[in-house]
Each structure stands twice: as structure tokens, then as C-alpha cells.
mmCIF file of the C-alpha atoms, coordinates in Angstrom:
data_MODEL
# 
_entry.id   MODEL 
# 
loop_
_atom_site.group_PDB 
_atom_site.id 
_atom_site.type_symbol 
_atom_site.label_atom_id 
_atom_site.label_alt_id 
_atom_site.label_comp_id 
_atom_site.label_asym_id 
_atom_site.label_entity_id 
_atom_site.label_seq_id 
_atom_site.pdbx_PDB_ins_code 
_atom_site.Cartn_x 
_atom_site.Cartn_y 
_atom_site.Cartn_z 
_atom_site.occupancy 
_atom_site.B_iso_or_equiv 
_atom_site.pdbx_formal_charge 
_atom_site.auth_seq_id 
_atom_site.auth_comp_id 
_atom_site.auth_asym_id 
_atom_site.auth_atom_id 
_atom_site.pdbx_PDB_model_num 
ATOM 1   C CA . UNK A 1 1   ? 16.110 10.142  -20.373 1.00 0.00 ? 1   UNK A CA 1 
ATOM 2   C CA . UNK A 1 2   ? 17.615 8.620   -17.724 1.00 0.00 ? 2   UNK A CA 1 
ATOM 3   C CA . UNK A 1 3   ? 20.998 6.545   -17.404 1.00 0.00 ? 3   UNK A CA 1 
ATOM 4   C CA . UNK A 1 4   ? 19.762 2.555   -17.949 1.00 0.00 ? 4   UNK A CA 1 
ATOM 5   C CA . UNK A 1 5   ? 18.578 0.101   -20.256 1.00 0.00 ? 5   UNK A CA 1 
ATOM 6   C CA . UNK A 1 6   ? 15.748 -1.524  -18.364 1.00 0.00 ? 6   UNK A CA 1 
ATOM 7   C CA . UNK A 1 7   ? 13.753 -1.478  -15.202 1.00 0.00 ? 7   UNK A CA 1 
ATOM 8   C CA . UNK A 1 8   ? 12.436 -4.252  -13.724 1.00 0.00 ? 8   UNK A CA 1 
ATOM 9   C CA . UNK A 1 9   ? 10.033 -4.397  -10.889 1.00 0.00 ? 9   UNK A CA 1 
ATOM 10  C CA . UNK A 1 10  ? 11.021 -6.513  -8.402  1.00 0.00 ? 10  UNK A CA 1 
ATOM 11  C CA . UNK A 1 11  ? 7.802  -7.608  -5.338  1.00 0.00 ? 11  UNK A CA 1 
ATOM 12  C CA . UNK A 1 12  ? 8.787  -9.418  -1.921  1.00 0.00 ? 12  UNK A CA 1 
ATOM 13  C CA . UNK A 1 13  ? 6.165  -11.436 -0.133  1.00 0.00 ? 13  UNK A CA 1 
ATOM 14  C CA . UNK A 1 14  ? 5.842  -13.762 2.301   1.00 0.00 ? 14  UNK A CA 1 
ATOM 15  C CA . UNK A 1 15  ? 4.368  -13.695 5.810   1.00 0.00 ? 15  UNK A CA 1 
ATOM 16  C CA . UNK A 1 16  ? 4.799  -11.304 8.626   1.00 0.00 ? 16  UNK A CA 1 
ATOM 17  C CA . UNK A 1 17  ? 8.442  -11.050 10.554  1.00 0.00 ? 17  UNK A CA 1 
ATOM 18  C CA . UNK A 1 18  ? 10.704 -13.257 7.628   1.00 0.00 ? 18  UNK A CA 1 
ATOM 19  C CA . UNK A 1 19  ? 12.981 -10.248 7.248   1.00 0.00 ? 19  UNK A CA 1 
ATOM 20  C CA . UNK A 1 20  ? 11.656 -9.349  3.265   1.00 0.00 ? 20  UNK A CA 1 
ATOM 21  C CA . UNK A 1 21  ? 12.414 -5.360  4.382   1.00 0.00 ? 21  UNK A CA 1 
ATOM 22  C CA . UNK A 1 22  ? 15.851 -6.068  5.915   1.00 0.00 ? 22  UNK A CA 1 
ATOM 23  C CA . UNK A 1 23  ? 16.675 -8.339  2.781   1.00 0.00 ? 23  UNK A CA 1 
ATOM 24  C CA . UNK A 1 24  ? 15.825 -5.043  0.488   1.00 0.00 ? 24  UNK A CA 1 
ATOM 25  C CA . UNK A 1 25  ? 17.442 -2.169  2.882   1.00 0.00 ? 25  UNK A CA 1 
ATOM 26  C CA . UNK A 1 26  ? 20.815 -4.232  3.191   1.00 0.00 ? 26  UNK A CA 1 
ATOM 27  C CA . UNK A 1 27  ? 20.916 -4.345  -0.358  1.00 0.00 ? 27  UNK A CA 1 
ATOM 28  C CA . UNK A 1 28  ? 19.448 -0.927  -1.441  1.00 0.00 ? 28  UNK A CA 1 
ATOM 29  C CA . UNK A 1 29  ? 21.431 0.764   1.638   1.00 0.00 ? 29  UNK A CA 1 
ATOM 30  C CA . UNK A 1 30  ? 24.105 -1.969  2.542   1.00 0.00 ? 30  UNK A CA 1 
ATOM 31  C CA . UNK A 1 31  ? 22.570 -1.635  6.248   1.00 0.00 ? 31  UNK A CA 1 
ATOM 32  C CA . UNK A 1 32  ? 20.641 -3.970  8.544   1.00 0.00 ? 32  UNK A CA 1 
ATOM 33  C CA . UNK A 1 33  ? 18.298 -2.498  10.660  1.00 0.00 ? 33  UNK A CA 1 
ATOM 34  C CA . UNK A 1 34  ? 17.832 -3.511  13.863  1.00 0.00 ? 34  UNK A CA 1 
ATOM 35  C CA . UNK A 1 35  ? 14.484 -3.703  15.749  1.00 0.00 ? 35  UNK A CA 1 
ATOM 36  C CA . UNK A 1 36  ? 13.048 -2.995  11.814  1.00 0.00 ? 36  UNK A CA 1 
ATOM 37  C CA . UNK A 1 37  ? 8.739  -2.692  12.217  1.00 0.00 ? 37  UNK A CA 1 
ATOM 38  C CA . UNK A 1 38  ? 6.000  -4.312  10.418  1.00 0.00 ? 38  UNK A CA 1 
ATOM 39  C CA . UNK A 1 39  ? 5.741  -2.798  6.678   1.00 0.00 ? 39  UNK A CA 1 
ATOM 40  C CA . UNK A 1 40  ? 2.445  -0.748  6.601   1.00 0.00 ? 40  UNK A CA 1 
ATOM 41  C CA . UNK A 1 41  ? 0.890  -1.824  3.106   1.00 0.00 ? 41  UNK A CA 1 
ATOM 42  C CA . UNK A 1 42  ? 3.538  -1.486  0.484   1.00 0.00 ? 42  UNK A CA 1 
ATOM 43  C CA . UNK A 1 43  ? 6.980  0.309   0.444   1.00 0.00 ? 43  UNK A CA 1 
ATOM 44  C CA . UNK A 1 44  ? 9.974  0.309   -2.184  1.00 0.00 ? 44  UNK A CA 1 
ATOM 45  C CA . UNK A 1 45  ? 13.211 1.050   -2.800  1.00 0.00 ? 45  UNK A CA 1 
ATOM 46  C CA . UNK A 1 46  ? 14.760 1.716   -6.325  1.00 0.00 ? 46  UNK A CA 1 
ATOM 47  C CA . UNK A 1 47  ? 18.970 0.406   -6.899  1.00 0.00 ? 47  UNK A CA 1 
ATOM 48  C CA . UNK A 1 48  ? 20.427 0.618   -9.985  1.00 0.00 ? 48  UNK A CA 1 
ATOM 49  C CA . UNK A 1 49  ? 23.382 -2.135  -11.197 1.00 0.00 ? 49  UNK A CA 1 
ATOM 50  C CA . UNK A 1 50  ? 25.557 -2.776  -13.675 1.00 0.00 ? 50  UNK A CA 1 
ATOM 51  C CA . UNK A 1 51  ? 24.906 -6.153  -15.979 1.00 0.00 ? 51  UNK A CA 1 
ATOM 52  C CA . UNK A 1 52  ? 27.546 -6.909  -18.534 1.00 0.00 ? 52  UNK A CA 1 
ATOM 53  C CA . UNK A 1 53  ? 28.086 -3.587  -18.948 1.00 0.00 ? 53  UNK A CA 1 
ATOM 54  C CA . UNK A 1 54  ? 24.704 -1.932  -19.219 1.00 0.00 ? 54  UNK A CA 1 
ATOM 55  C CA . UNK A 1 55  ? 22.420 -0.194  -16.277 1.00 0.00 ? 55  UNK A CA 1 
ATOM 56  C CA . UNK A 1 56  ? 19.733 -1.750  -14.944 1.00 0.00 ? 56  UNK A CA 1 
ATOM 57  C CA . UNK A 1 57  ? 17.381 -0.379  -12.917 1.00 0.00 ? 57  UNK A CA 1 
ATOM 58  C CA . UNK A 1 58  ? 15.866 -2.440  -10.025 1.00 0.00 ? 58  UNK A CA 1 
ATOM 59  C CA . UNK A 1 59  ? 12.984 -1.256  -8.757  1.00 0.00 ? 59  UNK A CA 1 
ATOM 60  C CA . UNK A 1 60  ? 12.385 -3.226  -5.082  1.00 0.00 ? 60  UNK A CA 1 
ATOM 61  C CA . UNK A 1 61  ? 8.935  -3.762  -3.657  1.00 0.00 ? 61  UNK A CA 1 
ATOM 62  C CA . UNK A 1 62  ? 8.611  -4.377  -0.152  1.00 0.00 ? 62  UNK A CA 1 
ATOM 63  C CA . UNK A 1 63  ? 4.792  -5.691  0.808   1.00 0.00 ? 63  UNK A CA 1 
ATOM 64  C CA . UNK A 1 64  ? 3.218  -6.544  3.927   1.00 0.00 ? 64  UNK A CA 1 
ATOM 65  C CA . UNK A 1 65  ? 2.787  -10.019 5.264   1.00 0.00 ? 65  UNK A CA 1 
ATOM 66  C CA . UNK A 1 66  ? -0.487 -9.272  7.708   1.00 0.00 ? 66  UNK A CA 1 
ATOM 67  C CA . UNK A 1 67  ? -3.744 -10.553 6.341   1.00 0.00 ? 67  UNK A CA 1 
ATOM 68  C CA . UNK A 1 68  ? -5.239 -7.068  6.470   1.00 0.00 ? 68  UNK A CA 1 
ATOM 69  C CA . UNK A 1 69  ? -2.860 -5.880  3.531   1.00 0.00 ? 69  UNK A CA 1 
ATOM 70  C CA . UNK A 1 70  ? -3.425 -8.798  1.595   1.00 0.00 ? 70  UNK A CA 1 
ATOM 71  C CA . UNK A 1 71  ? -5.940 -6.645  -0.567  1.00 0.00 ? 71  UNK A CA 1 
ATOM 72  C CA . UNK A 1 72  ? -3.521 -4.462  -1.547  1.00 0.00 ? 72  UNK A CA 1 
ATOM 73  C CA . UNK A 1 73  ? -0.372 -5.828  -1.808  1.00 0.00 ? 73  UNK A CA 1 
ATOM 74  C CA . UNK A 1 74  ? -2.076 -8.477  -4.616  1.00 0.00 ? 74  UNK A CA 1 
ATOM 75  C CA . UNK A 1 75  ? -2.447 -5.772  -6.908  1.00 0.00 ? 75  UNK A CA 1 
ATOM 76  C CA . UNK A 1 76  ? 1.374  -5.389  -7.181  1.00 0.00 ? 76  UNK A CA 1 
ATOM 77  C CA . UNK A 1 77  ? 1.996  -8.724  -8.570  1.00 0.00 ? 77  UNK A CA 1 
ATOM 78  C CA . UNK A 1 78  ? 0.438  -9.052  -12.134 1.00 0.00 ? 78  UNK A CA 1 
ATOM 79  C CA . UNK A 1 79  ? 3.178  -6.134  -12.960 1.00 0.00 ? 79  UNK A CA 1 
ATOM 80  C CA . UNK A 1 80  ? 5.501  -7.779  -11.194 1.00 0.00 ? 80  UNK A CA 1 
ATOM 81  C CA . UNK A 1 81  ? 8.994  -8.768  -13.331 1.00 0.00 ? 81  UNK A CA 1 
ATOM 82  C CA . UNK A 1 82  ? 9.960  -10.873 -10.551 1.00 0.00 ? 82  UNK A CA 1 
ATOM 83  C CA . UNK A 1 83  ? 8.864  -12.456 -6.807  1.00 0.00 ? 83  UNK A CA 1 
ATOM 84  C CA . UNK A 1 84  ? 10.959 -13.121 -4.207  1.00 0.00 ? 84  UNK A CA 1 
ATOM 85  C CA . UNK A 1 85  ? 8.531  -15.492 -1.650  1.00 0.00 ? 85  UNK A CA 1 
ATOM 86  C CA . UNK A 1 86  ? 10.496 -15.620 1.029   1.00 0.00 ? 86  UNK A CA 1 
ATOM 87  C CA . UNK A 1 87  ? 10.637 -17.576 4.692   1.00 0.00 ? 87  UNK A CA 1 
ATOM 88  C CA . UNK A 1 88  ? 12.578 -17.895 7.615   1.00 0.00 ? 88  UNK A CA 1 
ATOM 89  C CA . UNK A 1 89  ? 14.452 -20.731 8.139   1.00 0.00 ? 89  UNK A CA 1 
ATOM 90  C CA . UNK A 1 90  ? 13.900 -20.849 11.891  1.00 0.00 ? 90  UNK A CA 1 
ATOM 91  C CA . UNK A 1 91  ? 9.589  -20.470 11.766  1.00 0.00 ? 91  UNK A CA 1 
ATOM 92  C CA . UNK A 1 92  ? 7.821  -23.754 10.489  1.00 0.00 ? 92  UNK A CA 1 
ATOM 93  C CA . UNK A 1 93  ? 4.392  -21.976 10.308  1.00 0.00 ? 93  UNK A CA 1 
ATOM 94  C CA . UNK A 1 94  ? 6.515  -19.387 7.708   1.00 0.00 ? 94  UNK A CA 1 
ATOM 95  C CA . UNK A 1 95  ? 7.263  -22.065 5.530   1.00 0.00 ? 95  UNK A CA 1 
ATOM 96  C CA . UNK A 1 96  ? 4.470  -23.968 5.645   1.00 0.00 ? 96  UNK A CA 1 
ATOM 97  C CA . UNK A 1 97  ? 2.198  -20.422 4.329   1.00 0.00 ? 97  UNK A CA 1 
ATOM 98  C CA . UNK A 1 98  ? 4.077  -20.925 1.298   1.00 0.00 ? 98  UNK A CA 1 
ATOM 99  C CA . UNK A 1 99  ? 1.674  -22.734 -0.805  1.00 0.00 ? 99  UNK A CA 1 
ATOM 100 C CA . UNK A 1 100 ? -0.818 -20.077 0.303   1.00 0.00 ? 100 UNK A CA 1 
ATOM 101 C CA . UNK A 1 101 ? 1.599  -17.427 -1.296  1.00 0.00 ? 101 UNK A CA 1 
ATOM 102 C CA . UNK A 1 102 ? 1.819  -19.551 -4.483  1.00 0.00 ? 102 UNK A CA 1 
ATOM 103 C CA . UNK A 1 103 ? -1.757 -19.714 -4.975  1.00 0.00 ? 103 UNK A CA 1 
ATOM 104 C CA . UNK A 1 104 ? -1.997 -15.946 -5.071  1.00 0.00 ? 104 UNK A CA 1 
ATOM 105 C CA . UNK A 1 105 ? 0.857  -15.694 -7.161  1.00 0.00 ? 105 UNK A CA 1 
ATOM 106 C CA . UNK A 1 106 ? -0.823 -18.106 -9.571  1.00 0.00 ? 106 UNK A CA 1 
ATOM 107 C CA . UNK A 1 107 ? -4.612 -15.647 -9.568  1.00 0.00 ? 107 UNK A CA 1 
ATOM 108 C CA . UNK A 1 108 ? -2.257 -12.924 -9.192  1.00 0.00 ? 108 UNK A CA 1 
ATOM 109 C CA . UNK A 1 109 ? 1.231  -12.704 -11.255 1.00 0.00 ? 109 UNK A CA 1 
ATOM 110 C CA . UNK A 1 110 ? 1.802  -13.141 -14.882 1.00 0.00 ? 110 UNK A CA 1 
ATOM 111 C CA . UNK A 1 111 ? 2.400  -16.618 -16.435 1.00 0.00 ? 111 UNK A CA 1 
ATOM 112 C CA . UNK A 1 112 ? 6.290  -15.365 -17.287 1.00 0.00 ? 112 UNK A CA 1 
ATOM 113 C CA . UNK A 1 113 ? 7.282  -13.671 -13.948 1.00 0.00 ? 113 UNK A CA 1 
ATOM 114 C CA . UNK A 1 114 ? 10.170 -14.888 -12.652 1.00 0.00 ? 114 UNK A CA 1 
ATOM 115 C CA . UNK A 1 115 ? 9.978  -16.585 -9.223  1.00 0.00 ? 115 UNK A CA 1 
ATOM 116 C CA . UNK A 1 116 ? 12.780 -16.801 -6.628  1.00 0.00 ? 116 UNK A CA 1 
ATOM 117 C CA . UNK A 1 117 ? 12.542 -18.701 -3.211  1.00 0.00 ? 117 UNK A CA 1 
ATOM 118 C CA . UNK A 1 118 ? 14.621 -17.540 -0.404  1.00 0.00 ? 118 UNK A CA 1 
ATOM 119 C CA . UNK A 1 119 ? 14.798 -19.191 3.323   1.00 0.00 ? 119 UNK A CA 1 
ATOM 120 C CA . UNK A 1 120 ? 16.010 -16.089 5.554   1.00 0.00 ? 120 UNK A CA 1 
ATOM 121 C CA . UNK A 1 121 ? 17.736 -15.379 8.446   1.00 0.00 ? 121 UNK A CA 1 
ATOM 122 C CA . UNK A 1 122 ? 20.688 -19.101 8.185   1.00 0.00 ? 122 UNK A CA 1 
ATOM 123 C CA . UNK A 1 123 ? 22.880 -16.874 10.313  1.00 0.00 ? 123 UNK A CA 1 
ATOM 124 C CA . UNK A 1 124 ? 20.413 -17.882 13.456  1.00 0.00 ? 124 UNK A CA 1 
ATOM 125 C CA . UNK A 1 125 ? 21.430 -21.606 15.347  1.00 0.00 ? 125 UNK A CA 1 
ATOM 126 C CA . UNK A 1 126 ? 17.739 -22.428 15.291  1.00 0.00 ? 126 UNK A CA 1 
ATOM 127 C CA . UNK A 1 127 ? 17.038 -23.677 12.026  1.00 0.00 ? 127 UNK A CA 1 
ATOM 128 C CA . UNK A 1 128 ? 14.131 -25.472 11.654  1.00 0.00 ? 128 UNK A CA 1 
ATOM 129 C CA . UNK A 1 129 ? 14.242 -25.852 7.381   1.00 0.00 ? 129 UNK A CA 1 
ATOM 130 C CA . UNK A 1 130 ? 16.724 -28.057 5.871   1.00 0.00 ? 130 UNK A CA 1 
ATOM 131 C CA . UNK A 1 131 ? 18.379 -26.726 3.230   1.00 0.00 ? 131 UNK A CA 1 
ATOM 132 C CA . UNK A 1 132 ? 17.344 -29.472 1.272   1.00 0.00 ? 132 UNK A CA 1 
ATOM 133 C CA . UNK A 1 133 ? 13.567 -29.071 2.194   1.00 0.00 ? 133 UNK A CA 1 
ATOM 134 C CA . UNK A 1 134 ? 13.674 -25.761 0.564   1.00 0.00 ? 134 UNK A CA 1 
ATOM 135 C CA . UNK A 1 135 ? 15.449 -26.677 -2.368  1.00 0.00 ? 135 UNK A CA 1 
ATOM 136 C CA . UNK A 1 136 ? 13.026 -29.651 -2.860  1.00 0.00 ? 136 UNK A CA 1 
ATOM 137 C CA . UNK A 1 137 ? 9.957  -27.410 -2.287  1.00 0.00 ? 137 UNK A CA 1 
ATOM 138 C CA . UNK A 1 138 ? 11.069 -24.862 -4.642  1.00 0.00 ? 138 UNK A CA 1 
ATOM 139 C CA . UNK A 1 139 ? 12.058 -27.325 -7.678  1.00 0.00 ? 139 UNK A CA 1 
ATOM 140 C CA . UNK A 1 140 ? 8.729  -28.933 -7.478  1.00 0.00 ? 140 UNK A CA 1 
ATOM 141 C CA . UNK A 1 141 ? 7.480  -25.723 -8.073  1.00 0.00 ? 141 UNK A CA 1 
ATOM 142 C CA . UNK A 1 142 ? 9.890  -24.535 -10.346 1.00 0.00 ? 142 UNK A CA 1 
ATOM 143 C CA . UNK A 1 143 ? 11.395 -21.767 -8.472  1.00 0.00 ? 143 UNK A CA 1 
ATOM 144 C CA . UNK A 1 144 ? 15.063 -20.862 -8.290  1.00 0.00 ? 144 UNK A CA 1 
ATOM 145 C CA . UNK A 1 145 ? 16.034 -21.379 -4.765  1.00 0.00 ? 145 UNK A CA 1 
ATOM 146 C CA . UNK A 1 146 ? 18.073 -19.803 -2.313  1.00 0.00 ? 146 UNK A CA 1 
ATOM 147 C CA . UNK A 1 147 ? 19.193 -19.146 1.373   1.00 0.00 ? 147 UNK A CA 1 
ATOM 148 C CA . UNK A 1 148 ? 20.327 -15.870 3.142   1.00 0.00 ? 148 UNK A CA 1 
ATOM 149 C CA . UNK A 1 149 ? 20.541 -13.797 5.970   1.00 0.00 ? 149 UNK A CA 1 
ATOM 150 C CA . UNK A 1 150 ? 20.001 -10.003 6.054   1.00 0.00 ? 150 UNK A CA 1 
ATOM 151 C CA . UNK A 1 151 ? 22.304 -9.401  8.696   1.00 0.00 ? 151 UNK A CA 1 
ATOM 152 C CA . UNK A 1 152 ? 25.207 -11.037 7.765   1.00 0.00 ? 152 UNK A CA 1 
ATOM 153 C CA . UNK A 1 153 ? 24.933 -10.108 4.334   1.00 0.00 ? 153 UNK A CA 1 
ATOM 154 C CA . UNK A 1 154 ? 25.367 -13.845 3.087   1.00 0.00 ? 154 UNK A CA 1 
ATOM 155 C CA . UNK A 1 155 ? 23.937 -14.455 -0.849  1.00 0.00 ? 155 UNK A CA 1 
ATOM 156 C CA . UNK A 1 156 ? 21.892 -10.992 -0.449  1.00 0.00 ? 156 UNK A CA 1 
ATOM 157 C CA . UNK A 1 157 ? 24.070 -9.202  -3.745  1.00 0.00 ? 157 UNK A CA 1 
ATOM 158 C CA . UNK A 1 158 ? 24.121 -12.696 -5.382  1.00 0.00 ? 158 UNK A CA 1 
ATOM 159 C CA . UNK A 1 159 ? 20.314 -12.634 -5.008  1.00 0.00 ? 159 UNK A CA 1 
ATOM 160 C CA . UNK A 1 160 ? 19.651 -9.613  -6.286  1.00 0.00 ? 160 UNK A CA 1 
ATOM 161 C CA . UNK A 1 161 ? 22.127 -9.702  -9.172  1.00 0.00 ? 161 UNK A CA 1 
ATOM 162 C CA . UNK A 1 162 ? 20.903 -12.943 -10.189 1.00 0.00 ? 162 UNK A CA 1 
ATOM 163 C CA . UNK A 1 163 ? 17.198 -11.711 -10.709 1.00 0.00 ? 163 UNK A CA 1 
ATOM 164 C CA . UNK A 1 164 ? 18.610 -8.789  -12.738 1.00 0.00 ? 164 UNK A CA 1 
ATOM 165 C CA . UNK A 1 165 ? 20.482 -10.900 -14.888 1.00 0.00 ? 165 UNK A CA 1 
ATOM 166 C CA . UNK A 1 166 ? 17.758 -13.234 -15.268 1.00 0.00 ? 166 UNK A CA 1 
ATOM 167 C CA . UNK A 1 167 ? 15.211 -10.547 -16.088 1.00 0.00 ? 167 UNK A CA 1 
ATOM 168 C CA . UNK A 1 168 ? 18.154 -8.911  -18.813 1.00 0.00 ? 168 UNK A CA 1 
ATOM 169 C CA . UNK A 1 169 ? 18.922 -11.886 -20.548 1.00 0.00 ? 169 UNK A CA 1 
ATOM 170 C CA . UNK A 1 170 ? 14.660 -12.741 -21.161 1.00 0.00 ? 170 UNK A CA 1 
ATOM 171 C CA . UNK A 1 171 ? 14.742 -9.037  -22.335 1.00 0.00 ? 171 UNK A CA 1 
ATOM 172 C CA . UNK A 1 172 ? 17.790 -9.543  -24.795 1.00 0.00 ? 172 UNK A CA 1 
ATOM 173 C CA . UNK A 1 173 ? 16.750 -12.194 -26.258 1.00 0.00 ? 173 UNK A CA 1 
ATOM 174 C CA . UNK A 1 174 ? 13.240 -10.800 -27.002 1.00 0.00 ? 174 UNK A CA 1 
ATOM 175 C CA . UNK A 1 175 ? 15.066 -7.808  -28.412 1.00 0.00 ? 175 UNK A CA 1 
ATOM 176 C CA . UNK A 1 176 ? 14.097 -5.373  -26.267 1.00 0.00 ? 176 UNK A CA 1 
ATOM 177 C CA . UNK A 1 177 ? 14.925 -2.054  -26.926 1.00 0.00 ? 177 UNK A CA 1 
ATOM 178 C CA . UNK A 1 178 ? 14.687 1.159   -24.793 1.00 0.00 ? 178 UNK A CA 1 
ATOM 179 C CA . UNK A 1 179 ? 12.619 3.557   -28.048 1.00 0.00 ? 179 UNK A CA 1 
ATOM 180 C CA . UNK A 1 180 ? 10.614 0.419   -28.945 1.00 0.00 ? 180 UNK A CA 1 
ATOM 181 C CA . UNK A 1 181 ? 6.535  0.731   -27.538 1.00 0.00 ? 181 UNK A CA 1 
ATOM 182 C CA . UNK A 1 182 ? 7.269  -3.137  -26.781 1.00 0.00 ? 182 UNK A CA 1 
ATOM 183 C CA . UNK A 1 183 ? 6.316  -4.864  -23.499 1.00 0.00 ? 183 UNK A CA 1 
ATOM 184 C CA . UNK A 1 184 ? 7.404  -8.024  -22.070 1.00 0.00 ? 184 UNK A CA 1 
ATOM 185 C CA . UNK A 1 185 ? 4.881  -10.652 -21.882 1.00 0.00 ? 185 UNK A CA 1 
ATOM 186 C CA . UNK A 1 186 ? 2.646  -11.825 -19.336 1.00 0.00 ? 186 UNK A CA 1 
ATOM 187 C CA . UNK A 1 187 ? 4.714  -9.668  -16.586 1.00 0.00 ? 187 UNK A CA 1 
ATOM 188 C CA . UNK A 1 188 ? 8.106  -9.117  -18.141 1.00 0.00 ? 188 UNK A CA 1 
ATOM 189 C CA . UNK A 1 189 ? 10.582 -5.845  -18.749 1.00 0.00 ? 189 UNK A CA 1 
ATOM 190 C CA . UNK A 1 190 ? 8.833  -2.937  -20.415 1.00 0.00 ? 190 UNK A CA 1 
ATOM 191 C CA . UNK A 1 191 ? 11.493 -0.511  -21.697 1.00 0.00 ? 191 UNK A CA 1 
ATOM 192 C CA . UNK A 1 192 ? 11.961 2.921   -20.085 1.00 0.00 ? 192 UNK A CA 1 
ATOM 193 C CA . UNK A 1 193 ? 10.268 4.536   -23.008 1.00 0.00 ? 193 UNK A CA 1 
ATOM 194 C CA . UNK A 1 194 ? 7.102  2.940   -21.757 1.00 0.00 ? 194 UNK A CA 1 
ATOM 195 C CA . UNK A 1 195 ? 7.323  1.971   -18.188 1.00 0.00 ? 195 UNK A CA 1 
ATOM 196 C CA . UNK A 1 196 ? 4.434  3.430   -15.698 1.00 0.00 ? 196 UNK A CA 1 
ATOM 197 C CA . UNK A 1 197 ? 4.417  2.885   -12.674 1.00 0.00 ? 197 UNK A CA 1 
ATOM 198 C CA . UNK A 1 198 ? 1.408  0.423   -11.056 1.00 0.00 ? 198 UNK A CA 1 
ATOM 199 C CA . UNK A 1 199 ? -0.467 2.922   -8.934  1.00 0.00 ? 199 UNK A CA 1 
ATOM 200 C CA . UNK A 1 200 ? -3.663 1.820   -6.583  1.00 0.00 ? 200 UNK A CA 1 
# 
């Protein structure tokens, strides 16, 4: 068995160009890539952290924005512990697909997953989103809201961390433990002794 408590699964959508893979390479890899391509369907990336002293295992889907992989990257979410909908701060038409990304997570995610919003790329001078447009969007929608940027590293770690510690304490206090055959509900933790990986 390996070295952690739980393993969450952890999906990033949003449109095309927002910067969802640099977001999950500068914290899997503590790099930003430059010139980083269009993600082909679905790719992920697997870091594990420490929360109050036990391991947690993130693993980090990265999906594809384009219409085309729409098809496929929907049947990631109802597994999904937590999404990260994400936009860039300096593209209107990015922000303004968001309630198209909610809809799907609504047909698509479980009732329980936990939902983060993130406007991207603040280290840019063209910002086009208030800060307080975003954080009004995402509490009438009851999403935990933040800002980053990818290459600057700014609230990428606190990001991350704070799903994981989100996702640990909802499995603590449903007494979640690791030899149990016990799942989270509607799209929480499932401990490692049960965990399978969503394949399509």
C-alpha cells in the first residue's frame, strides 16, 4: 500500500488559452512553461502533500477547453472531488463562458464536489476582470474564489493546498478511513483501499 491517507481527484476546466495546464505544471513541477500548447483531450499530473500531518494524494486533471473535447472531458467530472473553473483575467469572452461551464458542471459533477473559481494570469497589466467581479460571480454561485498567475507563482500552492484541505477535512469528518469499502458521496474522497481510476 502506498504512503497516504486519501486521494482526491482534482479536474481543471475552463475555455481554451486561460493557462489551466501552466496552473497544474507550476505546481506539480514548480515550472512555467513557456509557449505551453493546447491540451489534446485530457492529461494529469499526480502531487502528493502533507495536511496536518498526514499524506494526501492529489491527483490533477488537466482537460481541454476546445469544443471538440467537450465529449470527453465531461466524463471526468461526476468523479471529480473537486473543479477548478478557471478564466483569465485579461479575456472578457473567458469569463463570460463561465456560466456555460457551470451548466455542465451541474448535468455533469456530483451534488458535493467542491468548486473553486480562479481568474488567471493578474501578473499581466491588461486586466479586464475586477477582482471584485469575480468574487461577486463566484459567491452567487457559491464557489470559493480566487486569483493567480502561473508564472509568477502568486496563490498557486495556496490554491492547491486549500482544495486538499478542504477535501480532508469533508473526509474526516465523515470518518473516512483508508481499509473501510466507504465512498464519499455524490463525488467525494474514496479511500485508497477502493479508489479506481475513471477510465473512458
Amino acid at each position: 500500500m502506498e504512503d497516504y491517507k486519501y486521494l482526491f481527484k482534482v479536474v481543471l476546466i475552463g475555455n481554451a488559452g486561460v493557462g489551466k495546464t501552466c496552473l497544474v505544471r507550476r505546481f506539480t513541477e514548480g515550472l512555467f512553461p513557456p509557449g505551453q500548447g493546447a491540451t489534446i483531450g485530457v492529461d494529469f499530473m499526480i502531487k502528493t502533500v502533507d495536511v496536518d500531518g498526514e499524506k494526501v494524494k492529489l491527483q490533477i486533471w488537466d482537460t481541454a477547453g476546445q469544443e471538440r473535447f467537450r465529449s470527453i472531458t465531461q466524463a471526468y467530472y461526476r468523479s471529480a472531488n473537486a473543479l477548478i473553473l478557471v478564466y483569465d483575467v485579461c479575456c472578457q469572452n473567458s469569463f463570460d463562458s463561465l456560466p456555460q461551464w457551470l451548466n455542465e458542471i451541474e448535468l455533469y459533477a456530483g451534488s458535493k464536489v467542491l468548486t473553486f473559481l480562479v481568474g488567471n494570469k493578474v501578473d499581466k497589466m491588461s486586466k479586464e476582470i475586477p477582482t471584485q467581479i469575480g468574487q461577486q460571480f463566484a459567491q452567487r454561485y457559491d464557489m470559493t474564489f480566487i486569483e493567480t498567475s502561473a508564472k509568477e507563482c502568486e496563490n498557486v500552492e495556496k490554491l492547491f493546498m486549500d482544495i486538499a484541505r478542504g477535501l480532508t477535512k469533508r473526509a474526516r469528518d465523515l470518518n473516512l478511513q483508508p481499509e473501510e469499502n466507504n465512498e464519499f458521496p455524490s463525488g467525494g474522497s474514496t479511500p485508497i483501499s477502493t479508489f479506481s481510476c475513471c477510465k473512458i
